[in-house]
VOPAMI-864371 format. One record per residue: residue number from 1; x, y, z of N, C-alpha, C, CB in turn. Coordinates in Angstrom, 2 decimals, always signed. Each point is the difference from the previous one (the first is absolute). Glycine has a CB too. Layout:
// VOPAMI-864371
[NUM; [X; Y; Z]; [X; Y; Z]; [X; Y; Z]; [X; Y; Z]];
...
This chain:
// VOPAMI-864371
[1; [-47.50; +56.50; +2.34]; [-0.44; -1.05; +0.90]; [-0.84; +0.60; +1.11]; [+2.03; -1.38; -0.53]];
[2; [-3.51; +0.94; +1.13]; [-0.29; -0.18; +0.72]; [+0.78; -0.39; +1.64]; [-1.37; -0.10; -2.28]];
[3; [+0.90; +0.58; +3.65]; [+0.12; -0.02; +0.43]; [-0.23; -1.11; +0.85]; [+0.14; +1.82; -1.00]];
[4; [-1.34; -2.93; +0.04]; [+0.11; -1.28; +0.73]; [+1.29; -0.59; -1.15]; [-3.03; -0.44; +1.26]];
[5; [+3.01; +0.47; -2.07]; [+1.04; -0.96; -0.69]; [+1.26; +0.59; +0.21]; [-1.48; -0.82; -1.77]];
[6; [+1.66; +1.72; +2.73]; [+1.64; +0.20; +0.39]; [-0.13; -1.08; +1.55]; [+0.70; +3.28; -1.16]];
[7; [-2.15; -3.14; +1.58]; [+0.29; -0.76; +1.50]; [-0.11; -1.31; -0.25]; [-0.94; +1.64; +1.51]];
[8; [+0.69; -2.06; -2.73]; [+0.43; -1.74; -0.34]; [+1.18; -0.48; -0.29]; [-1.77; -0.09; -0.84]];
[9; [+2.95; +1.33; +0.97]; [+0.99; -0.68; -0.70]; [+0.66; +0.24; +1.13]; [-0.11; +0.17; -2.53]];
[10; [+1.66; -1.41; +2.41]; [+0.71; -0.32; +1.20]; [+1.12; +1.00; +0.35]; [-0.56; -2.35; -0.48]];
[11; [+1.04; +2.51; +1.44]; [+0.81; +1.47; +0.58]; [+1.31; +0.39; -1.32]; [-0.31; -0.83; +3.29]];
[12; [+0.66; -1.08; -3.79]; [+1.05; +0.32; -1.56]; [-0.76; +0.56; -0.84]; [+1.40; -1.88; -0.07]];
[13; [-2.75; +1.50; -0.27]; [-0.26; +0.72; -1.27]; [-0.15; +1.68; +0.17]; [-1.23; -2.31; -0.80]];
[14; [+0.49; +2.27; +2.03]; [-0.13; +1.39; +0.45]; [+1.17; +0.54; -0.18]; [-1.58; -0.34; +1.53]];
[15; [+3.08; +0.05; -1.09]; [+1.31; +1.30; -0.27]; [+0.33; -0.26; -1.43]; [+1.36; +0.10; +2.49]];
[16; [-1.69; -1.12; -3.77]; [+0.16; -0.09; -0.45]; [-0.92; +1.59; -1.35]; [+1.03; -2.86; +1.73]];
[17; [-1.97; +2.58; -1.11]; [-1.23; +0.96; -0.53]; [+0.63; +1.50; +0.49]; [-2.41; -1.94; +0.38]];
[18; [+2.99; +1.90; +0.40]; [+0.02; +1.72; +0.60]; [+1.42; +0.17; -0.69]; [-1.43; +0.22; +2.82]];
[19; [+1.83; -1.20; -2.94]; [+1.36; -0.13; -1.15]; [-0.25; +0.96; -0.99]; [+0.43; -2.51; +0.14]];
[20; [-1.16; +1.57; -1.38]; [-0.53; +0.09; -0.60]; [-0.36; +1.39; -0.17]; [-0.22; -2.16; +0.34]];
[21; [-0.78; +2.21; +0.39]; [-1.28; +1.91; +0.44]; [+1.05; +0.60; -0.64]; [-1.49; +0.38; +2.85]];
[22; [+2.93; -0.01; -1.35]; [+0.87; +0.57; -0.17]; [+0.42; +0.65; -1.06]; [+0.14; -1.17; +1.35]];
[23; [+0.33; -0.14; -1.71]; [+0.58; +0.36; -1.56]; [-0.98; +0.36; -1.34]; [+1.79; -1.69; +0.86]];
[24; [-2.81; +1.45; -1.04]; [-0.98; +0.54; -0.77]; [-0.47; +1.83; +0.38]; [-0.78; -2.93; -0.12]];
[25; [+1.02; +3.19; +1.74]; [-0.15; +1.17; +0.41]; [+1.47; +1.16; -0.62]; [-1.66; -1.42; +2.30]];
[26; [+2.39; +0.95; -2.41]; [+1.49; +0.32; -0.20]; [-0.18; +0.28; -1.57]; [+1.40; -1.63; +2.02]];
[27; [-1.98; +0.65; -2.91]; [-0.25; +0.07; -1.86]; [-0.95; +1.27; +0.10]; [-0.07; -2.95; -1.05]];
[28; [-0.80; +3.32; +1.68]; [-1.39; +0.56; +0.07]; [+1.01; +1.41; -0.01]; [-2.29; -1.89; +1.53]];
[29; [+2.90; +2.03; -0.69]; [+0.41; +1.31; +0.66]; [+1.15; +0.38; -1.24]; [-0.45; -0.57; +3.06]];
[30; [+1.36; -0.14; -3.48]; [+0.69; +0.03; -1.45]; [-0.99; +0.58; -0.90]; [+1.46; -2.07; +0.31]];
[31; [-2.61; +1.09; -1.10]; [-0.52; +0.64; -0.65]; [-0.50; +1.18; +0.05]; [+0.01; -1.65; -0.28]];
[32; [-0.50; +1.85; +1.81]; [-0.40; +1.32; -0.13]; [+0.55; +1.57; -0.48]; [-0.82; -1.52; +1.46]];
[33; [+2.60; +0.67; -0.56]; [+0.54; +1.10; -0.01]; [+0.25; +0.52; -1.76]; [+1.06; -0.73; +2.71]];
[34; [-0.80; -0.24; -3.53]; [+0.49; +0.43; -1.31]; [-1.16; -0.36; -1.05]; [+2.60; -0.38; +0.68]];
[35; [-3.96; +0.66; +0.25]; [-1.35; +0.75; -0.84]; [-0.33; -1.11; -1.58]; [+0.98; +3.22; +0.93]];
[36; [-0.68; -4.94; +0.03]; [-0.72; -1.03; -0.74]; [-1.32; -0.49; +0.68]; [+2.24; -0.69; -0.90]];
[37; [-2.34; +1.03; +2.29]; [-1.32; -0.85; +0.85]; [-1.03; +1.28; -0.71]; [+1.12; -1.42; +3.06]];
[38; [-2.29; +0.22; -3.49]; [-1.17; +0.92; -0.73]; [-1.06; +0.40; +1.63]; [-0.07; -1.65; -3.23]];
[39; [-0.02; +0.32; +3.86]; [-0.87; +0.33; +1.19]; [+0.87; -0.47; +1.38]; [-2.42; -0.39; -1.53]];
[40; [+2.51; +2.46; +2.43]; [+0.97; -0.42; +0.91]; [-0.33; -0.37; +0.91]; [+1.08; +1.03; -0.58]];
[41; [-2.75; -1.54; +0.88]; [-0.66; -0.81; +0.55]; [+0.51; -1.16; +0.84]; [-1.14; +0.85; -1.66]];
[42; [+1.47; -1.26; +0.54]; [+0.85; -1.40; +0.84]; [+0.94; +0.12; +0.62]; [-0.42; -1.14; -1.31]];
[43; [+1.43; +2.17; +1.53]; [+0.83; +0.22; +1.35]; [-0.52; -0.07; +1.01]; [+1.10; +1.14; -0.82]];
[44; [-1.53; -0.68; +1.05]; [-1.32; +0.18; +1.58]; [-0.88; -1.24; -0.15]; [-0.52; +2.96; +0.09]];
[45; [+0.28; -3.94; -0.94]; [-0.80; -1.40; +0.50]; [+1.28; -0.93; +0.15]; [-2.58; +0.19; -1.42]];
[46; [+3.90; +0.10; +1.04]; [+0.99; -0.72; +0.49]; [+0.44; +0.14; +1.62]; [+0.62; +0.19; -2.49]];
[47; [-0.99; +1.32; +2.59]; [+0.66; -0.07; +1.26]; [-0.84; -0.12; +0.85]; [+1.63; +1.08; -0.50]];
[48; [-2.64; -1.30; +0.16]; [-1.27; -0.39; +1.08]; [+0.46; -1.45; -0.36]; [-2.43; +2.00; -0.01]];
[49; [+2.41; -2.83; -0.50]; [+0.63; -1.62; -0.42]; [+1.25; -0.15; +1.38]; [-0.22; +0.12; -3.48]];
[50; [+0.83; +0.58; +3.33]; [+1.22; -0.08; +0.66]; [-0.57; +0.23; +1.29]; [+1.73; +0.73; -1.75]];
[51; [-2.52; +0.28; +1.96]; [-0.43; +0.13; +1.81]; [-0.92; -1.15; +0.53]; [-0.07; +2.68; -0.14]];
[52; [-0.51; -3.52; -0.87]; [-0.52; -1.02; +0.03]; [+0.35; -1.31; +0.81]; [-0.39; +1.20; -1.84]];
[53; [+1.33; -1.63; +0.83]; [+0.89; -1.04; +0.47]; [+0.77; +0.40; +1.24]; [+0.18; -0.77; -2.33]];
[54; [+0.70; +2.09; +2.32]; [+0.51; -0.06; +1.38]; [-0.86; +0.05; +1.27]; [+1.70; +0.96; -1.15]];
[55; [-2.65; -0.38; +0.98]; [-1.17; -0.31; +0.84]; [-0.29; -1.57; +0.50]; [-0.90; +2.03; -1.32]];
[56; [+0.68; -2.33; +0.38]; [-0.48; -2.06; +0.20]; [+0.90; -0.70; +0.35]; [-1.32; -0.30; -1.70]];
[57; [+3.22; +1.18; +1.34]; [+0.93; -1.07; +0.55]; [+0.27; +0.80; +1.58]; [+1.35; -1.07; -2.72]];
[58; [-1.69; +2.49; +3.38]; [-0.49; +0.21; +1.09]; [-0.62; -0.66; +0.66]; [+0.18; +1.35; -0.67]];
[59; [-1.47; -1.44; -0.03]; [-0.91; -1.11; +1.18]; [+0.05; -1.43; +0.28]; [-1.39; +1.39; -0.55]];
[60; [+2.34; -1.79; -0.45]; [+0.55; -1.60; +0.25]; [+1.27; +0.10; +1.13]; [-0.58; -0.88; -2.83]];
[61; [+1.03; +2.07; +2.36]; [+1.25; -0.17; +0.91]; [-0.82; +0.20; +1.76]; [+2.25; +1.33; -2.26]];
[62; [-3.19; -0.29; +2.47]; [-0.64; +0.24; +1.01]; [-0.89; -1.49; +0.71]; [+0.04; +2.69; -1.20]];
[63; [-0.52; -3.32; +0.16]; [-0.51; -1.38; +0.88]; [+0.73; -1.01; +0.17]; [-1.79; +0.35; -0.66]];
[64; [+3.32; -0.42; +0.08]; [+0.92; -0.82; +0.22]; [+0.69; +0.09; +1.54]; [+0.20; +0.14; -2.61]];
[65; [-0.22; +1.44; +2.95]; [+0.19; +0.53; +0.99]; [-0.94; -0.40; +1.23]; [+0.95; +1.61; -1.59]];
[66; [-2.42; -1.55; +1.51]; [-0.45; +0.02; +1.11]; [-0.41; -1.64; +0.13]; [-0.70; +2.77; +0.00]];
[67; [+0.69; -3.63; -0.75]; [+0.38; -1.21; +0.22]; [+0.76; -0.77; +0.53]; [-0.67; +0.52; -1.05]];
C-alpha cells in the first residue's frame, strides 16, 4: 500500500492493517528462518509498512491533540 491509501483509511482500519503487517512480518521472519522465503526482500518492505502506519496513527493522534 501506498502511502496515500493508508491516509484514506479510518484510525480502525489503520490498527487493523498494522495488525495484519504484524503478523505477515512474523510469517516472513519464520520463513526465513527455516530457508522457505525465496526473496528476503519483503521483510524490510514490511517493516517499512509497519513504520508507516504507526507514523499516520502518530500524526492523527498529534492533531487530535492540538485541537
Amino acid at each position: 500500500m501506498e502511502i496515500d491509501d493508508l491516509r484514506a483509511l479510518s484510525d480502525e482500519d489503520l490498527d487493523n492493517e498494522l495488525y495484519d503487517t504484524h503478523r505477515e512480518l512474523m510469517n516472513l521472519r519464520f520463513r526465513a528462518a527455516t530457508m522457505q522465503l525465496s526473496n528476503v526482500n519483503e521483510i524490510s518492505s514490511a517493516k517499512k509498512r509497519v513504520a508507516r502506519i504507526n507514523t499516520l496513527i502518530r500524526e492523527r493522534e498529534l492533531t487530535r491533540a492540538a485541537v
